[in-house]
Residue frames as a rotation matrix with the C-alpha (Angstrom) as fourth column:
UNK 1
0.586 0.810 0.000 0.00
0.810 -0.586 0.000 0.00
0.000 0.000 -1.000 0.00
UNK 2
-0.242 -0.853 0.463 1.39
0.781 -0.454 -0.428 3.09
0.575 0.258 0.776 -0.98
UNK 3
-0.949 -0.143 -0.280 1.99
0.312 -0.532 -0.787 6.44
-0.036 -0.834 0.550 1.78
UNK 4
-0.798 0.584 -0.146 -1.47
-0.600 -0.749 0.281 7.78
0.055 0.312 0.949 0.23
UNK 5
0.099 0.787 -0.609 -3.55
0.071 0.605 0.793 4.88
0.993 -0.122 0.003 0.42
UNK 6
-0.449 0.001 -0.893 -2.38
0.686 0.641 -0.344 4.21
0.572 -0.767 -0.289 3.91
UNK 7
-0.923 0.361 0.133 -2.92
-0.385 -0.870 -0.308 8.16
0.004 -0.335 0.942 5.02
UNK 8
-0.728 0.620 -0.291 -6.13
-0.477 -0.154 0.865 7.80
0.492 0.769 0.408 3.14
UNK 9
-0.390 0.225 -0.893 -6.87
0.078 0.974 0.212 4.34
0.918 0.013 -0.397 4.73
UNK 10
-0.682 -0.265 -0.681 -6.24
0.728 -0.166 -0.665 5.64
0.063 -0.950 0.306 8.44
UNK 11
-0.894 0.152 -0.420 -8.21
0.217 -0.675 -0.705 8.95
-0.391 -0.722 0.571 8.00
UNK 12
0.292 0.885 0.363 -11.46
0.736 0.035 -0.677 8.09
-0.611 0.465 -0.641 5.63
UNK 13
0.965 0.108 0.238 -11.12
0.251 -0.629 -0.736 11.57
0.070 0.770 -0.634 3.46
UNK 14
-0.140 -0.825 0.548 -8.25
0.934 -0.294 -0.205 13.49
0.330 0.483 0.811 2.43
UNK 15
0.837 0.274 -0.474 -8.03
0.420 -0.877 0.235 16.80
-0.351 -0.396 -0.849 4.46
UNK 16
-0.076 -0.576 0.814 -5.48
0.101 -0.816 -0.568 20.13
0.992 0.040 0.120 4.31
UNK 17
-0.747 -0.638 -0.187 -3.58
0.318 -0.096 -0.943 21.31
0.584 -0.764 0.274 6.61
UNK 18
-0.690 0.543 0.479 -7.12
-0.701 -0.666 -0.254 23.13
0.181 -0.511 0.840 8.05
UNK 19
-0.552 0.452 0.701 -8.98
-0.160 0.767 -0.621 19.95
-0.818 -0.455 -0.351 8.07
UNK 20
0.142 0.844 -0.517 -11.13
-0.838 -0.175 -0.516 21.04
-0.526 0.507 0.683 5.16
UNK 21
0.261 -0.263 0.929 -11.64
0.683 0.730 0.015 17.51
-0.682 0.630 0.371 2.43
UNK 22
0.172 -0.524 -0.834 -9.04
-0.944 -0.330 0.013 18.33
-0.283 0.785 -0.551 -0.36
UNK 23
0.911 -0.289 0.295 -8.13
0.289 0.956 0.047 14.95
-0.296 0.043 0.954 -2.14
UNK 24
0.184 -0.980 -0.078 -4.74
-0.517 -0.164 0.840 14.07
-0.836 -0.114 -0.537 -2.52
UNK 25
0.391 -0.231 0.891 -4.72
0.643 0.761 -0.085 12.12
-0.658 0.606 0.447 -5.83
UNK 26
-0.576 -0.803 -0.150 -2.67
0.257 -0.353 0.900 13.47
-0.776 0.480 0.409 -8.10
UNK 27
0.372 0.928 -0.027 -4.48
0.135 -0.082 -0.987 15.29
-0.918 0.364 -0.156 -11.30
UNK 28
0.064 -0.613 0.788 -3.98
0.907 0.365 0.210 15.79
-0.416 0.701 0.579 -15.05
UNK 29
-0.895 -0.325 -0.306 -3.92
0.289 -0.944 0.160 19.39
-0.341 0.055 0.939 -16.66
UNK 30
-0.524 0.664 0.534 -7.45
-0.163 -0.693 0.702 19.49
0.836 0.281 0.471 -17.36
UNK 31
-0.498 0.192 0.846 -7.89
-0.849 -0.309 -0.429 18.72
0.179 -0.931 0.317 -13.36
UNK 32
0.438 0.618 -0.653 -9.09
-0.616 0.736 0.282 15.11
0.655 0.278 0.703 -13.83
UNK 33
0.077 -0.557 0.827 -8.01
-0.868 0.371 0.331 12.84
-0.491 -0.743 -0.454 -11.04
UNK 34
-0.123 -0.655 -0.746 -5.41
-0.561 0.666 -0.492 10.28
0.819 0.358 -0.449 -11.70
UNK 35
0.709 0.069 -0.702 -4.86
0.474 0.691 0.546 7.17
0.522 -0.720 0.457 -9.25
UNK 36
0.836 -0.516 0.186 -2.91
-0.442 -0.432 0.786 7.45
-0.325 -0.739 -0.590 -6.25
UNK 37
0.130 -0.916 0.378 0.79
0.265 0.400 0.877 7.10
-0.955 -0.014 0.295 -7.22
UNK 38
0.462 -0.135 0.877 0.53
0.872 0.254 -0.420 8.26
-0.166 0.958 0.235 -10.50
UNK 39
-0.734 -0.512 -0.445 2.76
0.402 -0.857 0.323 11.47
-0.547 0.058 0.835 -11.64
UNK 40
0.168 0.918 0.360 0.33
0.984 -0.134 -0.118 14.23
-0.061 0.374 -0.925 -12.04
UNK 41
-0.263 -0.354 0.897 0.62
0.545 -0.822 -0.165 17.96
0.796 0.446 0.409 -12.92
UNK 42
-0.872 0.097 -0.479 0.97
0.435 -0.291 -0.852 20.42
-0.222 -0.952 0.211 -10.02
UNK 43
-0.031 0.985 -0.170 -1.81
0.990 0.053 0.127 21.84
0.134 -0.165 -0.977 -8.61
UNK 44
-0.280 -0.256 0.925 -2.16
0.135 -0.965 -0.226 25.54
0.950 0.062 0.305 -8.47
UNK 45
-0.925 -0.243 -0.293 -1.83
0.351 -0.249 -0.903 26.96
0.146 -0.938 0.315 -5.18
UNK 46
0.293 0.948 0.126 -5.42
0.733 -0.307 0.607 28.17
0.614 -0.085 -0.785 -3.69
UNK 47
0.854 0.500 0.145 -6.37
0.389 -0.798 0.460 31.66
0.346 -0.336 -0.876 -2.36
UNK 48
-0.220 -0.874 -0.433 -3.15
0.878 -0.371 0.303 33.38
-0.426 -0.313 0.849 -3.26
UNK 49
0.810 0.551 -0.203 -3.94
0.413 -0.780 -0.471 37.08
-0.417 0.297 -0.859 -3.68
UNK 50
-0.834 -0.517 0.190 -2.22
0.539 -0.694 0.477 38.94
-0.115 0.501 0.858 -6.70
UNK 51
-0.435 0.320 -0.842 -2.52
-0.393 -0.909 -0.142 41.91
-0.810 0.269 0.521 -8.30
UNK 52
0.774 0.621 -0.124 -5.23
-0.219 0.080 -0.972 42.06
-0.594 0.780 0.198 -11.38
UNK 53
0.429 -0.232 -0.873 -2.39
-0.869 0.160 -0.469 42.23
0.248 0.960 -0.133 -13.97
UNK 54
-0.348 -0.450 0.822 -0.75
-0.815 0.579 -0.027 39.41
-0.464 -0.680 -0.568 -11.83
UNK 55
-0.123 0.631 0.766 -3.53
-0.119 0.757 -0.643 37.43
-0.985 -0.170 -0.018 -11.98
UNK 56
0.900 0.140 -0.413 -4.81
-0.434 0.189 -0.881 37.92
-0.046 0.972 0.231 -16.13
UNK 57
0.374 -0.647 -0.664 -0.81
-0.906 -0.100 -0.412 36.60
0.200 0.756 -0.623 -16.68
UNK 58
-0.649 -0.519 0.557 -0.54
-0.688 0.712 -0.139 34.07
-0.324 -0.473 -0.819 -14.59
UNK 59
0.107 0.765 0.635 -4.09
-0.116 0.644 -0.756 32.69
-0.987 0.007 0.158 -15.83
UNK 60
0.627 -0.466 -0.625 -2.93
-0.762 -0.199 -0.616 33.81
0.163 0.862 -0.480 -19.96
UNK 61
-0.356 -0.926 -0.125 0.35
-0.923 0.369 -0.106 31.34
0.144 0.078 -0.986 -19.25
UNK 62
-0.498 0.324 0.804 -2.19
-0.143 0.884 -0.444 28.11
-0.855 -0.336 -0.394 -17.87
UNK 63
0.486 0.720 -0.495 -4.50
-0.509 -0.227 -0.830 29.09
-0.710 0.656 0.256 -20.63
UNK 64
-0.058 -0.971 -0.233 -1.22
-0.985 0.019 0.169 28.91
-0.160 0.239 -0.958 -22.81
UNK 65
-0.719 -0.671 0.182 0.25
-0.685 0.728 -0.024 25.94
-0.116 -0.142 -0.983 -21.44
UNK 66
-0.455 0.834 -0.313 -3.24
-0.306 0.184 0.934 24.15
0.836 0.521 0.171 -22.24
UNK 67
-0.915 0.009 -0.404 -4.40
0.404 0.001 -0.915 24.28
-0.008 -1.000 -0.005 -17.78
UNK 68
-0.043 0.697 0.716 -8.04
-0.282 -0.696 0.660 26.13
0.958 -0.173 0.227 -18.34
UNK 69
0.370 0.435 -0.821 -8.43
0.244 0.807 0.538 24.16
0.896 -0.400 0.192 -14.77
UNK 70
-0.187 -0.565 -0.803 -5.67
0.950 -0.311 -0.003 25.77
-0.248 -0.764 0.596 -13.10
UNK 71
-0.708 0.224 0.670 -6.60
0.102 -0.906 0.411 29.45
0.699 0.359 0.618 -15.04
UNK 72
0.452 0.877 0.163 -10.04
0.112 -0.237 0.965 29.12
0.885 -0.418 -0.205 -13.35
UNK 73
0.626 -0.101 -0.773 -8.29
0.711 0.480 0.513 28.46
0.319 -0.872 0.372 -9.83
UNK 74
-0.606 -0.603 -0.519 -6.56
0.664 -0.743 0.089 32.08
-0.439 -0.290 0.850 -10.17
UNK 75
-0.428 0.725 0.540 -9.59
0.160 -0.527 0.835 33.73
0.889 0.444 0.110 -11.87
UNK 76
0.310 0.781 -0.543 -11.28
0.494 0.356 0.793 32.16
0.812 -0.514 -0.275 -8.57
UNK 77
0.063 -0.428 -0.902 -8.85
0.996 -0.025 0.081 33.39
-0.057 -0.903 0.425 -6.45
UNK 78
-0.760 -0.032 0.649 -9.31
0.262 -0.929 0.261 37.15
0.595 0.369 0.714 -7.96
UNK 79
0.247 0.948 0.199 -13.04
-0.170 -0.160 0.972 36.95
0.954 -0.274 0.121 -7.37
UNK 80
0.696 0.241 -0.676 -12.92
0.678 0.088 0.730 36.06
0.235 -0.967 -0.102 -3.65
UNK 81
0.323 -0.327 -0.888 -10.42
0.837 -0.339 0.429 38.86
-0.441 -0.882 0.165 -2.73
UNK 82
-0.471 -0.361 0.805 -10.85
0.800 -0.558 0.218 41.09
0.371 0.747 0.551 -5.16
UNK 83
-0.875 0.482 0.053 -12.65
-0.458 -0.787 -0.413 44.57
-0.157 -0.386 0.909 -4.90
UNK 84
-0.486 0.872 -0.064 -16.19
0.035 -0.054 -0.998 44.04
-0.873 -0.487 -0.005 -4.59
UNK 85
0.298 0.550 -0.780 -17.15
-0.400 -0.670 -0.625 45.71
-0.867 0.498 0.020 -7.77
UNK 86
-0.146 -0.862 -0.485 -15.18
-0.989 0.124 0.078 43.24
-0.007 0.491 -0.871 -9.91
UNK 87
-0.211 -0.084 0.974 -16.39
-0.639 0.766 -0.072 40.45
-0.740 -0.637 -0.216 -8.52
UNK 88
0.523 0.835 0.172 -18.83
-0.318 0.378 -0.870 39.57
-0.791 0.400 0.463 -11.30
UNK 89
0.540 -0.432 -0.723 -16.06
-0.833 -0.153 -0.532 40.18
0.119 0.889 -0.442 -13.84
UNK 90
-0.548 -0.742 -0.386 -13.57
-0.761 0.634 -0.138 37.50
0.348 0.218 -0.912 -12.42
UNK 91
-0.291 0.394 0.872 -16.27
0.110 0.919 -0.378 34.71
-0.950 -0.014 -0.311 -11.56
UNK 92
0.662 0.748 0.052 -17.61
-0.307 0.334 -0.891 34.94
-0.684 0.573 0.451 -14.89
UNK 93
-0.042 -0.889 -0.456 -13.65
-0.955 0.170 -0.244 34.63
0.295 0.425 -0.856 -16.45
UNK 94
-0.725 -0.235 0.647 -13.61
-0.403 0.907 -0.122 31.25
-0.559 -0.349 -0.752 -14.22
UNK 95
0.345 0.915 0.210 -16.67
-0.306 0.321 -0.896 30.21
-0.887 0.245 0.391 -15.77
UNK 96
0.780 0.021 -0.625 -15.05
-0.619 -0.122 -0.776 30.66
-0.093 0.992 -0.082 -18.99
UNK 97
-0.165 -0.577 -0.800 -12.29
-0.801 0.552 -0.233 28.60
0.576 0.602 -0.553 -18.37
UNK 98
-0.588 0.010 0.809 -13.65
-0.162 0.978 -0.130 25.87
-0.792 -0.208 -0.574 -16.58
UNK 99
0.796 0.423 -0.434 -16.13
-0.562 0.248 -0.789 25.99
-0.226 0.872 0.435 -20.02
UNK 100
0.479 -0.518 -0.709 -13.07
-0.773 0.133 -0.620 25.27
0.416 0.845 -0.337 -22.04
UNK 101
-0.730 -0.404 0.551 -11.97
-0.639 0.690 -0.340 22.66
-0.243 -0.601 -0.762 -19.10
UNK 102
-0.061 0.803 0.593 -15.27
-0.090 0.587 -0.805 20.80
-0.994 -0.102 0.036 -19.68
UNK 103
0.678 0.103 -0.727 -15.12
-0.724 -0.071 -0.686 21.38
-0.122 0.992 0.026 -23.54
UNK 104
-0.061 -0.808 -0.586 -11.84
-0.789 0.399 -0.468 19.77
0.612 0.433 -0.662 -24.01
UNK 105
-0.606 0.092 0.790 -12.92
-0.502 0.726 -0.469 17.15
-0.617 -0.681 -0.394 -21.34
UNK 106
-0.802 0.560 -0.209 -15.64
0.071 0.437 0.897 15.97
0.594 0.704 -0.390 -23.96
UNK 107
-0.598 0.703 -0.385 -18.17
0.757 0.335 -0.561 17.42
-0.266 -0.627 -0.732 -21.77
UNK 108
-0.834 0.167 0.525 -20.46
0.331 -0.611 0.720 19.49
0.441 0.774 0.454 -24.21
UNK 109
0.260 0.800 -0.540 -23.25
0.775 0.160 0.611 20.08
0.575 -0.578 -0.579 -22.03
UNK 110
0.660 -0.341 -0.669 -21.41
0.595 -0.306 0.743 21.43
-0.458 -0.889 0.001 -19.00
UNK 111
-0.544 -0.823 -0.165 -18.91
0.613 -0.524 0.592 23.36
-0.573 0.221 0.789 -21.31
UNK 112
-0.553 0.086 0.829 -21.25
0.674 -0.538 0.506 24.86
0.489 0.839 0.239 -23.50
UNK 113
0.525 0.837 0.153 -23.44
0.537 -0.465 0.704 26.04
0.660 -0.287 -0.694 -20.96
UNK 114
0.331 -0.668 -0.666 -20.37
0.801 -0.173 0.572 27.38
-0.498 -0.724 0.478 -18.65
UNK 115
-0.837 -0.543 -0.069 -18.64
0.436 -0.738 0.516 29.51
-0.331 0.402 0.854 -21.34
UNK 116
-0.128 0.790 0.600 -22.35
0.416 -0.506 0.755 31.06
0.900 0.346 -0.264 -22.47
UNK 117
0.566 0.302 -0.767 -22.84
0.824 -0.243 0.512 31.83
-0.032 -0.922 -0.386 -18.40
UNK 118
-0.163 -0.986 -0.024 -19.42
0.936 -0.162 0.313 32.76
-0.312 0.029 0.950 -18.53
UNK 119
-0.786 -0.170 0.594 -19.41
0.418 -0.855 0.308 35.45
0.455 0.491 0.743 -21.75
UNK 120
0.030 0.995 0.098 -22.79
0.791 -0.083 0.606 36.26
0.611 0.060 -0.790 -20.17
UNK 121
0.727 0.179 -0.663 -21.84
0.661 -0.445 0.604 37.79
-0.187 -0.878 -0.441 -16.66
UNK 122
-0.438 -0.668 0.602 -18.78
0.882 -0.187 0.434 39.06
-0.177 0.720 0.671 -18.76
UNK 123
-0.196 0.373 0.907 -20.96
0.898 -0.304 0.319 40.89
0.395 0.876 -0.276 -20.72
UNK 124
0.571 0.742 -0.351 -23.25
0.701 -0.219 0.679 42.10
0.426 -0.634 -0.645 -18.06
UNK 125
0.424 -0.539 -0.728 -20.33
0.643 -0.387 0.661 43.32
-0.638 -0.748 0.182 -15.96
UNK 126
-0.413 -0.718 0.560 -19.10
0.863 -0.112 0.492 45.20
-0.291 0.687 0.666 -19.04
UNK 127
-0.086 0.758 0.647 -22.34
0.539 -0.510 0.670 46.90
0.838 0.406 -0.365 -19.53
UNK 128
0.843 0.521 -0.131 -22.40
0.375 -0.397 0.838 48.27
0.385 -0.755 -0.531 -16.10
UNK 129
0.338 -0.659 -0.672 -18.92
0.421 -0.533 0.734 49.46
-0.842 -0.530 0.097 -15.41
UNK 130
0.911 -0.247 -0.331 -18.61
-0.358 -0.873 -0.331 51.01
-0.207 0.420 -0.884 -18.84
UNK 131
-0.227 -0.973 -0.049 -15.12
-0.857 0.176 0.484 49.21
-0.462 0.152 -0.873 -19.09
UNK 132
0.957 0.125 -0.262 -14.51
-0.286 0.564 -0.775 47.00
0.051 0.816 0.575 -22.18
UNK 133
0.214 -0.940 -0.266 -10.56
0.122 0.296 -0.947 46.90
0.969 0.170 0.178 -21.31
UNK 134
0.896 -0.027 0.443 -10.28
-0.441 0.066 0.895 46.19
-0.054 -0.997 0.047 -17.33
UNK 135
0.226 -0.731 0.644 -6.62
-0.368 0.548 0.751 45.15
-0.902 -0.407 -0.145 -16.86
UNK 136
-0.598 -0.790 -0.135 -5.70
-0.506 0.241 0.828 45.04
-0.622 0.564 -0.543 -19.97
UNK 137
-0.669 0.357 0.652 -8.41
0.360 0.923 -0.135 42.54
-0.650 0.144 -0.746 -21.06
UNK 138
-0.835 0.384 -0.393 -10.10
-0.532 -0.384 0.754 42.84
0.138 0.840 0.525 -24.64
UNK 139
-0.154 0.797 0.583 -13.84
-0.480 0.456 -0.750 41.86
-0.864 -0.395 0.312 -22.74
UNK 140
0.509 0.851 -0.130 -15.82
-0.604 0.246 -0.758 41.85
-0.613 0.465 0.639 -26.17
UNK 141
0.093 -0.467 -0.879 -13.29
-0.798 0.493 -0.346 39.46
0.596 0.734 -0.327 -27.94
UNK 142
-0.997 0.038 0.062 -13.33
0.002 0.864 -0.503 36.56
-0.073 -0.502 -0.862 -24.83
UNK 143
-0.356 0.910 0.214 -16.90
-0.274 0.117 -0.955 37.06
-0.894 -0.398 0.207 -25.41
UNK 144
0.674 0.400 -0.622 -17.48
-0.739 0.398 -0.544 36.44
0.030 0.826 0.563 -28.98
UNK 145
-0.618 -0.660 -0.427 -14.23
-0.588 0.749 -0.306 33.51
0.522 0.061 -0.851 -28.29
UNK 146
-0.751 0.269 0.603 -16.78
-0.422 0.507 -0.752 32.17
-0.508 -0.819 -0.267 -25.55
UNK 147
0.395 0.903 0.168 -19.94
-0.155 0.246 -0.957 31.70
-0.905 0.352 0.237 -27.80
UNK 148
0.432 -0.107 -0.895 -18.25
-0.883 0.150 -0.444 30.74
0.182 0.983 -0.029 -30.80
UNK 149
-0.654 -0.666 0.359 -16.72
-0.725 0.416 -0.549 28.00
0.216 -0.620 -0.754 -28.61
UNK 150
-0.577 0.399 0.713 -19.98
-0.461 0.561 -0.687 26.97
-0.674 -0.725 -0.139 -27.49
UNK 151
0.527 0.528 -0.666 -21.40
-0.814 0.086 -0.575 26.86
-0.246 0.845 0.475 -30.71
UNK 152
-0.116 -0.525 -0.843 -18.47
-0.545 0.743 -0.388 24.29
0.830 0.415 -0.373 -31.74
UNK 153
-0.768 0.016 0.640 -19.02
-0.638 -0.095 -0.764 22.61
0.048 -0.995 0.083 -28.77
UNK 154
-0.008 0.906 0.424 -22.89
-0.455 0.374 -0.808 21.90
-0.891 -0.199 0.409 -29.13
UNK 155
0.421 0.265 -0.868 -22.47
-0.879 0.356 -0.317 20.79
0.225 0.896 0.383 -32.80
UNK 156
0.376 -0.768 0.518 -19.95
-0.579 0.242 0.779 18.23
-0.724 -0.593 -0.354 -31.51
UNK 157
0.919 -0.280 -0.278 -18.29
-0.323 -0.130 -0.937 18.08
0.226 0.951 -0.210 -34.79
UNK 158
0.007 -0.959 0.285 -14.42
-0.528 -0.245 -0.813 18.87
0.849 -0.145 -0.508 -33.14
UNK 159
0.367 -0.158 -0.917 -12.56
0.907 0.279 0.315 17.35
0.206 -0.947 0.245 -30.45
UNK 160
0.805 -0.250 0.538 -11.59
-0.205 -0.968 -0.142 20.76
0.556 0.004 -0.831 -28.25
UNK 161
0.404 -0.791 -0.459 -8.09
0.866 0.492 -0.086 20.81
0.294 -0.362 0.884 -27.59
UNK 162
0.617 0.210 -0.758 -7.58
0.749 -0.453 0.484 23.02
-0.242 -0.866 -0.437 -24.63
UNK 163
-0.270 -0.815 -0.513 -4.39
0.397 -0.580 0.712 24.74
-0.877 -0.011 0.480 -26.10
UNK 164
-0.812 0.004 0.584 -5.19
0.546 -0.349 0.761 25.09
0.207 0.937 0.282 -29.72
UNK 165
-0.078 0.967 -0.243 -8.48
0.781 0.211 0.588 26.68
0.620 -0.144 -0.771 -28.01
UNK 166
-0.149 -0.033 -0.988 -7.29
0.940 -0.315 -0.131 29.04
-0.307 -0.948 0.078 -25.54
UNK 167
0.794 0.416 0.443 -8.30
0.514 -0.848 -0.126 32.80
0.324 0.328 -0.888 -25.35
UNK 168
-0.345 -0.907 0.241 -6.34
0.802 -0.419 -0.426 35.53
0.487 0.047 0.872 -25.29
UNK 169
0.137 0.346 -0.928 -7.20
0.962 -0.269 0.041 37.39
-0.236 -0.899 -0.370 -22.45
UNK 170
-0.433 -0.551 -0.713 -5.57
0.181 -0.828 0.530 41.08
-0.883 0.101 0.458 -23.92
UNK 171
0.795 0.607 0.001 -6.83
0.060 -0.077 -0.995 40.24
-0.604 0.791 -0.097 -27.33
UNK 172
0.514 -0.635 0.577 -4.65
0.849 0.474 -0.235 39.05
-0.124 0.610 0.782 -30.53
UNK 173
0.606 -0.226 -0.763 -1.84
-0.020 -0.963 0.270 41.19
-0.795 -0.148 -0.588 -30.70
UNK 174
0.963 0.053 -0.264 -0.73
-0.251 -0.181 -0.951 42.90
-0.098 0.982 -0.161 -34.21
C-alpha cells in the first residue's frame, strides 16, 4: 500500500492542513483525477492574492500551457479577494475557463453552458462598469471567443483541444 492509500486508509477523506476535504490524488492538466501514485501535474496553489495584472498573466500562461483548470483556480482566487465591484467580472472569467476545461474534457453540455454563463456575466459586468478593457483585457473578444466556442461545442463536430483553443485574455496582438 502506498503512503497515500495508507494516510487515506487511516483517515477516511483526504483533508489540508485546516482539516477542510481536499483529495490528494494526483491530477492531469485538465484537473481530472489520476490514481494514487501516479505522476500528475501540479496543482495551483489556492487563495493566493495577486494583483489584477498578476492574476490575467498568470491565468494567460495556464491558458497557454493548455491548464483552463488551473486558469479558473486564479480567476477564482481574484473573485474572492478582489474589490467588490469586480467580482462579477472575475467569476464569470472562471466560468469561462472551466467551459473550455469541460469542452476539451468531452463534456459538451457542462462546457457549452459554462462559457455562455461565462461570456454572459462578462458581458453584463461590461455593460455596467462602462469598461470593455479592465486590466488590460479585450472583454468583447473573450466574449465572442466564448460563444463561438460553445457553438463548436454543441455541434460536436471537433474534439476541443484546450491549447489550440485558448483565449487571449488582452486580445490578438498585431
Amino acid at each position: 500500500m502506498s503512503d497515500a492509500s495508507e494516510a487515506r486508509a487511516g483517515r477516511g477523506r483526504d483533508r489540508d492542513a485546516e482539516g477542510r476535504a481536499r483529495s490528494a490524488r494526483p491530477r492531469d492538466g485538465l484537473g481530472r483525477p489520476l490514481p494514487y501514485g501516479t505522476q500528475g501535474v501540479a496543482r495551483q496553489p489556492e487563495g493566493v492574492v495577486r494583483t489584477p495584472d498578476d492574476s490575467v498573466a498568470e491565468a494567460q500562461a495556464l491558458l497557454d500551457a493548455g491548464k483552463p483548470f488551473h486558469a479558473h483556480e486564479v480567476f477564482e482566487d481574484a473573485w474572492k479577494s478582489g474589490p467588490e465591484r469586480e467580482r462579477t467580472l472575475w467569476r464569470g472569467l472562471a466560468q469561462l475557463a472551466v467551459g473550455l476545461t469541460h469542452a476539451a474534457r468531452g463534456n459538451a453540455t457542462g462546457g457549452s453552458r459554462l462559457l455562455r454563463r461565462g461570456a454572459a456575466a462578462v458581458e453584463e459586468w461590461a455593460a455596467q462598469s462602462g469598461q470593455g478593457r479592465p486590466h488590460g483585457m479585450a472583454l468583447a473578444e473573450l466574449i465572442s471567443w466564448a460563444r463561438e466556442l460553445a457553438t463548436v461545442v454543441e455541434r460536436g463536430t471537433a474534439k476541443v483541444d484546450a491549447r489550440t483553443w485558448a483565449p487571449r485574455l488582452r486580445g490578438r496582438q498585431p
